[in-house]
C-alpha positions in Angstrom: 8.2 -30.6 12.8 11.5 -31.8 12.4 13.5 -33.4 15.0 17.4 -33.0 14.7 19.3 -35.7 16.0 20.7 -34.7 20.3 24.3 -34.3 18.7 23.6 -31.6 16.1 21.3 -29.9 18.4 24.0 -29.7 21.5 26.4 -28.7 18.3 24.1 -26.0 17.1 23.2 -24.8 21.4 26.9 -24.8 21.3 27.6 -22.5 18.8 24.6 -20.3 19.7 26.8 -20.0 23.2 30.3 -19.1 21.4 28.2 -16.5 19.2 26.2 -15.1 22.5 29.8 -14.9 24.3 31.2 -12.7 21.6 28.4 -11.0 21.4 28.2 -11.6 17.5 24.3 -11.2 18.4 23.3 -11.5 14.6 24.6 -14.8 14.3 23.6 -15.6 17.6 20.1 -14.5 16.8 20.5 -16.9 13.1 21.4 -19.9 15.1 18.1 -19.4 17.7 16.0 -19.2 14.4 17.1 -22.7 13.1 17.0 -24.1 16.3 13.3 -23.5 16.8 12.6 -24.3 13.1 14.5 -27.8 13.6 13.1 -28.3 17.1 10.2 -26.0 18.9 9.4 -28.1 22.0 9.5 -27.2 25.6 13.4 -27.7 26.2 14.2 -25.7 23.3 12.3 -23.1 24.5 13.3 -22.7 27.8 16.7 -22.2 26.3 15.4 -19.8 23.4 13.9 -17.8 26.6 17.5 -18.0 28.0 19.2 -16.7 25.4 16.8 -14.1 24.5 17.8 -12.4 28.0 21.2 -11.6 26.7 20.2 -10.4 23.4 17.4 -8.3 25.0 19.4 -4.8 25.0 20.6 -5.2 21.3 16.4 -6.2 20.1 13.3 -3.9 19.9 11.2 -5.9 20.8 7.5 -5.2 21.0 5.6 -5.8 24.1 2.6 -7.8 24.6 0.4 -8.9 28.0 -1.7 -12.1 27.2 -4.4 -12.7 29.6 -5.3 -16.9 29.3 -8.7 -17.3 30.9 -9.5 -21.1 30.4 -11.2 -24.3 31.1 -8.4 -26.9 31.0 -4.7 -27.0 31.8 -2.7 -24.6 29.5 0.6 -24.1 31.8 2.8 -26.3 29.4 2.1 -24.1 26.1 3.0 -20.4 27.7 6.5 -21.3 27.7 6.1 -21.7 23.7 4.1 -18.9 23.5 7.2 -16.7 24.9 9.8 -18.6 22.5 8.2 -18.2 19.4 6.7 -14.7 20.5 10.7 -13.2 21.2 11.7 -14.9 17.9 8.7 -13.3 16.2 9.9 -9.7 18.0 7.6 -9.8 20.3 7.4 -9.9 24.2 5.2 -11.3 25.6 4.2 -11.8 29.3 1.2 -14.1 30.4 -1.1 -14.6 32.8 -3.6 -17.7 33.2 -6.7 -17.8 34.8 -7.6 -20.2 37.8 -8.5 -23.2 36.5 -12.3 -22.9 35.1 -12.8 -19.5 36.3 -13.3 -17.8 33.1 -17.0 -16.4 33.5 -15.9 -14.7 37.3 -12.8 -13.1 36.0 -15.0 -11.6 33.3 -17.7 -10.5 35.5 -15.8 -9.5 38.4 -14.5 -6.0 37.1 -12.1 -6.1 40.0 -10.6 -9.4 39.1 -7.0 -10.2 38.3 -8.0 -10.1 34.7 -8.6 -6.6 35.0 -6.1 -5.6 37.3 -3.2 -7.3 34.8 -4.0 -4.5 32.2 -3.8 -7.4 29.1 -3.3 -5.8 25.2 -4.9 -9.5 24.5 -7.0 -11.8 26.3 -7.2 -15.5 24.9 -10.4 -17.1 25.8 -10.0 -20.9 25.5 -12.7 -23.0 26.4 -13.4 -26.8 25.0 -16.9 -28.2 23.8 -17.1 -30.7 26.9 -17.0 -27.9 29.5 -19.3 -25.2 27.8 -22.0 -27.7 25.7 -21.2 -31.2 27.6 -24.6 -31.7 26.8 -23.2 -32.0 23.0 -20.0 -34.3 24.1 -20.7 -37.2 26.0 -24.4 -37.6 26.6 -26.1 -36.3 23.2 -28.4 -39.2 22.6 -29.6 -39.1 26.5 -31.2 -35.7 25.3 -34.3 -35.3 23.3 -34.1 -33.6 20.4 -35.6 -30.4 21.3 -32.8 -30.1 24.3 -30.3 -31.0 21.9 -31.4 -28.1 19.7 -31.6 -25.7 22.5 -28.4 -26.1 23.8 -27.0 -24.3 21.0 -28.3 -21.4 22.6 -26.1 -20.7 24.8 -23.4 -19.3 22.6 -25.2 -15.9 23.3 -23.9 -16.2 26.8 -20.4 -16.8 26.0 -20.7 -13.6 23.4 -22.5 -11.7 26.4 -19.4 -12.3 28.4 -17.1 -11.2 25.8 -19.2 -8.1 25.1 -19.1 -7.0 28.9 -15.6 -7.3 28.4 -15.0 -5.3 25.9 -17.3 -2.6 27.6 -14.6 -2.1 30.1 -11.2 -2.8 28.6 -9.8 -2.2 25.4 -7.7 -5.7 25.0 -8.7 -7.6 21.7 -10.1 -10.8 23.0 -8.9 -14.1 20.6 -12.2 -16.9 21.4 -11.4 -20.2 20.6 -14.4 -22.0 19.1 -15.3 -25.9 19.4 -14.0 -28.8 18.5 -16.3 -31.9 17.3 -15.8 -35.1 18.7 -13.3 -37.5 17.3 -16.1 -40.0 16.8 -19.6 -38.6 16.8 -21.8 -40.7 19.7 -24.6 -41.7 17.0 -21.4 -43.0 14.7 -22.0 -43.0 10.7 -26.0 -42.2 11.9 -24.5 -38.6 12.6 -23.5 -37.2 9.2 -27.0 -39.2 8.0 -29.2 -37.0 10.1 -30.1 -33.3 9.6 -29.3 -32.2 13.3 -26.7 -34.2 14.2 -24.0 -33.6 16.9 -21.2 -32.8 14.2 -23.9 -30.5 12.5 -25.1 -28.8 15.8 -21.5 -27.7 16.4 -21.4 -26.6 13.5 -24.1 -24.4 13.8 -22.4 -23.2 17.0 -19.2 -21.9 15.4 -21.1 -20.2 12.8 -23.0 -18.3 15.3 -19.7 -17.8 17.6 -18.4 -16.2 13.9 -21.5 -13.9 13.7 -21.6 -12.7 17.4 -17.9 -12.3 17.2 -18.1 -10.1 14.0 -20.3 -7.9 16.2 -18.2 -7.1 18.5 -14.9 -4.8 18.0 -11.9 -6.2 19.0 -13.5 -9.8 19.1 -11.5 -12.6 16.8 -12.1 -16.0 16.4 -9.5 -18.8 17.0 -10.8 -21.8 14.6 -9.7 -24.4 16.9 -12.1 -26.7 15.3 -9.8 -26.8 12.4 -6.9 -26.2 13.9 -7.5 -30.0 15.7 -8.3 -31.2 12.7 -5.7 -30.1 10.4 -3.6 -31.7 13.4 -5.1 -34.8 13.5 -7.7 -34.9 15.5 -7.1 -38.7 16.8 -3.4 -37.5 17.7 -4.8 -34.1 19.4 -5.7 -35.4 22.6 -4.4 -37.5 25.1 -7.3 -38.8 27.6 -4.8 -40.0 30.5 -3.5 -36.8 30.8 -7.3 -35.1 30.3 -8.7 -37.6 33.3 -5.0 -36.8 35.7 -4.2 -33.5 35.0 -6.7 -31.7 32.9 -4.8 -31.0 30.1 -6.4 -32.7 26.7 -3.7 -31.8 24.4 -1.3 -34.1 23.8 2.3 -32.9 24.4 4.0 -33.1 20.6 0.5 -31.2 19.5 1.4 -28.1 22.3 4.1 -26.7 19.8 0.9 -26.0 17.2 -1.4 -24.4 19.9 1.2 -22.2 21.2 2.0 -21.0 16.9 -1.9 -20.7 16.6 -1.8 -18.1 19.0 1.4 -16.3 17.8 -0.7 -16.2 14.6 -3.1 -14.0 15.9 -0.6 -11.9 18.0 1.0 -10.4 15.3 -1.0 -8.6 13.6 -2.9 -7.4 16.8 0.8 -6.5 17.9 2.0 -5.1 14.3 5.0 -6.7 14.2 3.7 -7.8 10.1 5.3 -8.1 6.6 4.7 -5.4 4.6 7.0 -7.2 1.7 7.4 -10.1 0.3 10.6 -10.7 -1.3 11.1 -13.8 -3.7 13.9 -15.2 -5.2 13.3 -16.5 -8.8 15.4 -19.7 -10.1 14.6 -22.7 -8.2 11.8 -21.0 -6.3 9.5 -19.5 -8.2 10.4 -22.2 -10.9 12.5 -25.1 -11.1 16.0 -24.8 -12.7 18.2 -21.7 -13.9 16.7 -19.4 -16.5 20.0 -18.5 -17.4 21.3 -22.0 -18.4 17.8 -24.0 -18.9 15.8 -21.7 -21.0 12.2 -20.3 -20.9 11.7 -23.8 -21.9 13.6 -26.0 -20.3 12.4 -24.6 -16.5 10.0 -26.5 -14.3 6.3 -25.5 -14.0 3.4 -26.8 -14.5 0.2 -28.0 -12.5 2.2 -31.6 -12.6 5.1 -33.4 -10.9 8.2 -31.6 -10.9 7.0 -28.3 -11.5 3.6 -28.2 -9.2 5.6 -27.4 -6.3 6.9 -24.0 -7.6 3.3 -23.2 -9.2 1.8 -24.4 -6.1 4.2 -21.1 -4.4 3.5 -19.0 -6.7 -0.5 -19.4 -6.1 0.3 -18.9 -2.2 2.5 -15.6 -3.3 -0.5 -14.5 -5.4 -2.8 -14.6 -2.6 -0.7 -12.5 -0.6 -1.0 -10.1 -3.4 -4.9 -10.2 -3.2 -4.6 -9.5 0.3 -2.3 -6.4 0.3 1.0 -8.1 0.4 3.4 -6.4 -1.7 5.8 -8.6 -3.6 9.3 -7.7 -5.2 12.2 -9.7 -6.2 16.0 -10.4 -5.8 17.3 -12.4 -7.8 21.3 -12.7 -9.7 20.2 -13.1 -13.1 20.5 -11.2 -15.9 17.2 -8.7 -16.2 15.9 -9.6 -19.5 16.4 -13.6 -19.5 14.0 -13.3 -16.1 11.7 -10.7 -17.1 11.0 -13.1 -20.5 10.1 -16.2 -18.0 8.0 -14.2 -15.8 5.6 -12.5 -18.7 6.1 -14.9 -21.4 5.8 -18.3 -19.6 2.4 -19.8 -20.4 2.2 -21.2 -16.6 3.5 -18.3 -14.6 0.5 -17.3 -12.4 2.9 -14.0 -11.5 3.9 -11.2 -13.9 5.8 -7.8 -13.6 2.7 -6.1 -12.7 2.3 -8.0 -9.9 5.8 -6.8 -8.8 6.2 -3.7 -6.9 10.5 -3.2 -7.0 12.6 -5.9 -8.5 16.0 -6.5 -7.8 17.5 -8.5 -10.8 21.4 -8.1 -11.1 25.0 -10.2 -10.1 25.1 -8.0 -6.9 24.6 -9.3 -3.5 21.0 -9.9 -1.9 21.9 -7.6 1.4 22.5 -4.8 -1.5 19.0 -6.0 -3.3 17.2 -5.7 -0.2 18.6 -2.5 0.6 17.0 -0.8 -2.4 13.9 -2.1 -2.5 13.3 -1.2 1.2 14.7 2.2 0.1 12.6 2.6 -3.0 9.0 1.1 -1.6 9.4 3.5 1.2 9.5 0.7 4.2 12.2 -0.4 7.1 14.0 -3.5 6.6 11.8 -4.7 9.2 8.7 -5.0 7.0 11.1 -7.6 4.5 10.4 -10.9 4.3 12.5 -12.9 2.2 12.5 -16.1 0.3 15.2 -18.2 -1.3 15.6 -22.2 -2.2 19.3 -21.2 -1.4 20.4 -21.4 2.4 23.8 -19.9 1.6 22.0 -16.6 0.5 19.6 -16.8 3.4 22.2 -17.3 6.3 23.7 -13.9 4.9 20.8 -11.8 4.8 20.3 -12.8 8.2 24.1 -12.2 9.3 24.0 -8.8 7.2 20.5 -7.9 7.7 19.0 -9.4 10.9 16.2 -6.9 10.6 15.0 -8.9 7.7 13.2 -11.9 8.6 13.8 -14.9 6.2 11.8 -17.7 5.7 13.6 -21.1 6.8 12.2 -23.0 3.5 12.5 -26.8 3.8 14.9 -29.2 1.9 11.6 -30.8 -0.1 10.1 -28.0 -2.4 7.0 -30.1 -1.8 6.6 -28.0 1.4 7.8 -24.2 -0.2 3.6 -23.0 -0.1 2.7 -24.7 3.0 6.1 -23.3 4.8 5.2 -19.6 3.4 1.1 -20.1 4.0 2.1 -20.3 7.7 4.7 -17.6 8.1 2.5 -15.9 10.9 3.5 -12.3 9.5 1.5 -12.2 6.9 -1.7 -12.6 8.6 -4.0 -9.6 9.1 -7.6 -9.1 11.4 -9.4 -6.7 8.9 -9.1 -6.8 5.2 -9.6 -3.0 3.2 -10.1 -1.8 -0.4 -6.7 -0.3 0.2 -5.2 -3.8 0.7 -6.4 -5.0 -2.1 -5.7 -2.2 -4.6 -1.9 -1.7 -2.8 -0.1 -3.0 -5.7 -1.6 -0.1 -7.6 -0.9 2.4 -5.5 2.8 1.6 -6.2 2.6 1.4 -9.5 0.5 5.1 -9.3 3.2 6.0 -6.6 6.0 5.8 -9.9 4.5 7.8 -11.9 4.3 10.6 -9.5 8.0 10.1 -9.0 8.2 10.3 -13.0 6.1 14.0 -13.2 8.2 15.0 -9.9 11.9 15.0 -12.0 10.0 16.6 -15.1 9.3 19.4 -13.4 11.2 21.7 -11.9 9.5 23.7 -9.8 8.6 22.0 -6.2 5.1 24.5 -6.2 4.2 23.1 -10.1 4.8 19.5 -9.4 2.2 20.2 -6.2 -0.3 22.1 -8.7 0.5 19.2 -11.4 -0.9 16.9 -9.0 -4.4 18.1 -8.6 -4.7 16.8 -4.7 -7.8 16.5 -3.3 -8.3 15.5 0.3 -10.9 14.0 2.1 -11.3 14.5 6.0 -14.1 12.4 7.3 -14.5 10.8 10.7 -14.3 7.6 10.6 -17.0 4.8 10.4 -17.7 1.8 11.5 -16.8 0.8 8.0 -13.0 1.9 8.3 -12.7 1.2 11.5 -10.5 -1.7 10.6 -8.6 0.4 8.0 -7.8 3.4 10.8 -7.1 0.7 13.4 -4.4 -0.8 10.7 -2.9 3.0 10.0 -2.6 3.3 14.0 -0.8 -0.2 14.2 1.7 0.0 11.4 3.0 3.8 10.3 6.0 4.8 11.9 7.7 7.4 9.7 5.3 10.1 10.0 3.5 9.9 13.3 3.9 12.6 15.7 3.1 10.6 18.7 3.0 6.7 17.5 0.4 6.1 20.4 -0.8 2.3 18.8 -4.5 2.8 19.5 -6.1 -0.4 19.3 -9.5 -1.6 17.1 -11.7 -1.2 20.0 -10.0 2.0 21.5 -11.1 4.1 18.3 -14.7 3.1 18.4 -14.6 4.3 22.0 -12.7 7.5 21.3 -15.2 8.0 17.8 -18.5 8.1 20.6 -16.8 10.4 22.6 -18.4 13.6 22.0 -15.0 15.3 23.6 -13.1 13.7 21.2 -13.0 13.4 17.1 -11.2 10.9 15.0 -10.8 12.1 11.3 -9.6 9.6 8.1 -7.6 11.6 5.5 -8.5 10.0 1.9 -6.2 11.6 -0.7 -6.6 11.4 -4.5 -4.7 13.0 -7.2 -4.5 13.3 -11.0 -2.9 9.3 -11.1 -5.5 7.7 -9.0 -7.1 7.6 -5.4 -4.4 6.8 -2.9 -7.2 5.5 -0.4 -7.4 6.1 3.6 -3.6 7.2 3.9 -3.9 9.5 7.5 -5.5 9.6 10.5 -5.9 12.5 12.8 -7.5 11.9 16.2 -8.1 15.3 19.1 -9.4 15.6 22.3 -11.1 19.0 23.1 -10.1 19.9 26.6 -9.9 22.8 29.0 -10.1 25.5 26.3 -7.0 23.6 24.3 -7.5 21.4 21.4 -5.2 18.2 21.7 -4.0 16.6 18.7 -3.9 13.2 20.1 -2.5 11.3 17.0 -2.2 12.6 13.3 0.0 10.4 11.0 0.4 9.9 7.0 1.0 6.8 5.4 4.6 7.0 3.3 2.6 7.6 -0.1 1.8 10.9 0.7 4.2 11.9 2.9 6.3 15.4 1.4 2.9 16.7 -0.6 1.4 18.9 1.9 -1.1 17.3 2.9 -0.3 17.2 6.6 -0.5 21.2 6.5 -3.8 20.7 5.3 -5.0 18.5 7.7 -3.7 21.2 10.4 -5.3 23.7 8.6 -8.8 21.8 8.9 -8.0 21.2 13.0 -7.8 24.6 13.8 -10.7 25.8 11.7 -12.7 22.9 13.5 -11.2 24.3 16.7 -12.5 27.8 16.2 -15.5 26.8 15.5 -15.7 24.8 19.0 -14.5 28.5 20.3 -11.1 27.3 21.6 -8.1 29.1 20.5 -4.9 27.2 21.0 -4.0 23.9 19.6 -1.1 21.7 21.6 0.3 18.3 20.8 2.9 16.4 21.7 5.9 15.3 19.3 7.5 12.0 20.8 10.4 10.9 19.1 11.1 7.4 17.8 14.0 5.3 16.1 11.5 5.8 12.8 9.6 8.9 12.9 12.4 11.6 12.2 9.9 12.2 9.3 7.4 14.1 11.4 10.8 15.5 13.5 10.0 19.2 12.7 6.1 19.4 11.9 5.3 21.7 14.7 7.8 24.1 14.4 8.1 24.3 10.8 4.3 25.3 10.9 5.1 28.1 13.8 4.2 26.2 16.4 5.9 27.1 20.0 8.0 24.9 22.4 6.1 24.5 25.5 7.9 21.8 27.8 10.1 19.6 27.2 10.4 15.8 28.8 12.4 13.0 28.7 9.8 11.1 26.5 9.6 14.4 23.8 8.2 17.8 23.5 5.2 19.4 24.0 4.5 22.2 21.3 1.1 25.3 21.1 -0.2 27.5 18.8 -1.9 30.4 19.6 -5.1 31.1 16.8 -5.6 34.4 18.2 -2.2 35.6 17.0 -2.0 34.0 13.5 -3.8 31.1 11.0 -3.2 28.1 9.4 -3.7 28.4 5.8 -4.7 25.2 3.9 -1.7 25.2 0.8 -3.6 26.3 -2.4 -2.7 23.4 -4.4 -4.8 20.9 -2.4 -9.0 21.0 -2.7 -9.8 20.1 1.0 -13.3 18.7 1.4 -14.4 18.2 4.6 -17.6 16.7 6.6 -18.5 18.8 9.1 -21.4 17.1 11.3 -20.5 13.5 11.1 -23.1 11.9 13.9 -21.9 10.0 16.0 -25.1 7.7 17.2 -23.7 4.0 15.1 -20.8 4.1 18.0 -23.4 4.3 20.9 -23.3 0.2 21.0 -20.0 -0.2 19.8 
């Protein structure tokens, strides 16, 4: 982390002020970004938190209870946690745990921990309060004890099990750190159990019990210290005064670690990826230097942008989509990218490119527009800071990537944009490029035919409706977190909260898998009711933006009231509750004859009455259906 100088830090706070006084909130917001990317220690953020009051009516801001339960002083890093969470769009209010008491607020179901109500619950506990017997006094122990002690992991995964039986938070486990210096020194990487190795075998059972358990995420704090550097990670003064190991330049990178995690157990995540071309996905200007005379190579000076382009390719494995904006002319670009023998990305890897004089606000506009997405989901990256100081003044929905002066750092800066992560990874993530390309050629047969009822036949749907497994859990869970446009209700059930609803026998929770004549679009809907009083509920149902405007929400109604009738209940209700994003899904109800029942301020409760008239299922989809789905592999979930 850069440190500006006190001058150009009052100079930048000072501006920030003029800005928040005019209530030019966009700049305001621009200056607040490079502050914390210049500076993010615990002055700065008290101001950030400040400010952030002010801007708070003009943000949407998402918000977020963090329960800290812990075994060592953590009070300095919440304060960062709240900066960087606001910046990140998130808001987020904690709540630490006496000091040590960790196992009691667990077990204690009437404990603050449970009374708070968290969405996440950090559990952060160090190797020399859980296993001290594999700290300080390893070689006191023989080696059967030493072996033994390794046991007790299935006690912390107990606790965090219990847990989860009772509240639906995800719970983020740090695991342990090895010593700086192991106690039996270079004897300890010489020996087969040694205490480096015995930790080892700790975190790799922590992983395993943690994959067990829905909801449950690992924190690698292990590397995280070590990535750090390990000798500059703790300070033992403060450790033996105040209990609070970390030193205090090192609390910045505990408090991003968490953000990490909180954002895609939040949703506020990237859904794009938007790259700039000259001078950062290669060195120099296509347009003046040539296909040959650019920079990139695996060698010094054009590793850095290969080196990027690797990092931007493994967001593509993983579901990112990628596009570009770039002022060039089209075909100069478009030779570089395909014919360059060390471009690791080529068009196909592309979903919407952008690559024309006109201005980057415009770019972003259209691919937003034409991938279906809010400007939210952009992310954006550009060596230029003139062009990234105006998408954030004309689009401060966009977030942009503050990339440093040394293009030595370009991969490492993007590796740790904390949007990108994700807690589950699908087939649907990783075949998402495709879908696009699949989602073009729809668009293609759509304006050759004229006929809306054709183009429908033409497509030879076929929908899926199963209930979902412990398999897609993660991929529902994701739907839930992240589809805005057509979702009646936007009710952002967690990981954990499905595989409790799924075992309900009151309840059902459906996956809609659509295919068509261009390909299989994947898990793309989720419909979730609640059978109740003679009245089938639908709790959730919501379509991904490939499908939406095909039908295949009618067909899913369709398949609820047939599943109703055969339950013997005869009227279907569910509310509509209107968001700044889902006018999509504005009229479902009444457009399929559904009546108004009440009305509040939040939205509108709608009925339909089966005994008076059906829902037909639209003949140009093939509806297949699994009727007795058991539901016995969510009885230990």
């Amino acid at each position: 982390m850069h440190r500006p100088s006190m001058s150009s830090s009052t100079n930048l706070r000072k501006e920030i002020d003029q800005h928040l006084a005019a209530q030019n909130w966009a700049a305001a917001l621009a200056g607040l970004h490079q502050l914390w990317n210049t500076d993010s220690g615990s002055a700065t953020a008290g101001y950030v938190i400040a400010s952030f009051e002010k801007l708070r009516p003009f943000l949407r801001l998402t918000p977020c209870r963090v329960a800290i339960l812990r075994s060592f002083t953590l009070e300095p890093v919440t304060p960062l946690l709240r900066a960087a969470g606001l910046l990140g769009g998130m808001d987020i209010t904690t709540q630490l745990s006496g000091f040590d008491t960790y196992a009691q607020e667990i077990l204690d179901p009437e404990s603050a921990l449970y009374a708070f109500k968290p969405d996440v619950v950090i559990l952060a506990v160090q190797t020399r309060d859980f296993f001290p017997e594999l700290w300080d006094a390893y070689l006191d122990l023989p080696r059967e004890q030493q072996k033994a002690s390794v046991d007790k992991i299935g006690t912390l995964a107990e606790w965090v099990r219990l847990f989860r039986s009772r509240n639906s938070a995800s719970v983020i486990v740090h695991n342990f750190e090895k010593p700086a210096m192991p106690n039996a020194g270079l004897l300890d990487t010489q020996e087969e159990h040694g205490q480096s190795t015995l930790i080892d075998e700790v975190n790799q059972r922590l992983r395993k019990l943690a994959a067990e358990i829905p909801g449950a995420h690992v924190l690698d704090y292990e590397a995280l210290v070590s990535r750090t550097g390990r000798d500059n990670w703790h300070d033992e003064r403060k450790w033996l005064t105040m209990r609070m190991p970390i030193a205090a330049d090192k609390l910045p990178a505990m408090a991003q670690e968490w953000v990490r995690f909180l954002h895609p157990l939040c949703g506020r995540i990237g859904k794009v990826l938007v790259t700039d071309l000259d001078n950062t996905l290669w060195g120099g200007v296509i347009g003046e230097d040539g296909i040959d005379g650019i920079k990139l190579s695996g060698e010094y000076p054009g590793a850095p942008y290969r080196a990027l382009q690797r990092a931007l390719l493994d967001l593509h494995s993983r579901g990112i989509l990628l596009a570009i904006s770039s002022k060039n002319n089209e075909a100069d670009a478009l030779q570089a990218i395909d014919n360059h023998p060390e471009m690791l990305l080529r068009s196909r890897h592309f979903a919407a490119r952008q690559i024309h004089w006109g201005s980057k606000a415009d770019s972003l506009r259209s691919i937003a527009e034409e991938l279906n997405v809010g400007l939210d989901s952009l992310v954006f990256l550009d060596d230029n800071p003139v062009e990234r100081q105006s998408v954030r003044l004309s689009l401060p929905e966009v977030t942009v990537i503050e990339l440093p002066q040394d293009r030595m750092g370009y991969a490492k800066t993007l590796r740790n944009c904390p949007l990108f992560e994700r807690m589950t990874s699908s087939e649907e993530d990783r075949k998402r490029a495709d879908y696009y390309i699949e989602q073009r050629q729809r668009k293609d047969l759509q304006q050759s035919i004229s006929s809306v009822e054709d183009y429908y036949y033409s497509l030879e749907q076929r929908v899926e409706l199963t209930k979902v497994s412990k398999q897609t859990l993660g991929r529902v869970a994701e739907l839930l977190k992240k589809t805005n446009q057509f979702n009646l209700t936007t009710r952002r059930h967690s990981e954990a909260e499905v595989a409790r609803l799924a075992a309900d026998p009151d309840w059902d929770v459906y996956q809609a898998r659509v295919t068509d004549r261009f390909g299989d679009n994947g898990i793309v809907g989720v419909c979730i009711t609640h059978r109740t009083g003679g009245v089938c509920e639908i709790d959730t149902l919501l379509l991904s933006c490939r499908v939406i405007g095909r039908t295949v929400e009618t067909a899913i109604l369709h398949f609820v009231a047939e599943q109703s009738r055969s339950h013997g209940i005869s009227r279907i209700e569910g509310w509509f509750l209107p968001t700044e994003k889902n006018k999509p899904a504005e009229a479902f109800y009444s457009s399929h004859k559904f009546t108004e029942k009440s009305r509040t301020d939040r939205g509108t409760l709608w009925s339909f009455d089966m005994t008076e008239t059906s829902i037909e299922c639209p003949p140009w989809v093939q509806l297949s259906t699994e009727q007795d789905a058991e539901r016995k592999e969510w009885a230990h979930a």
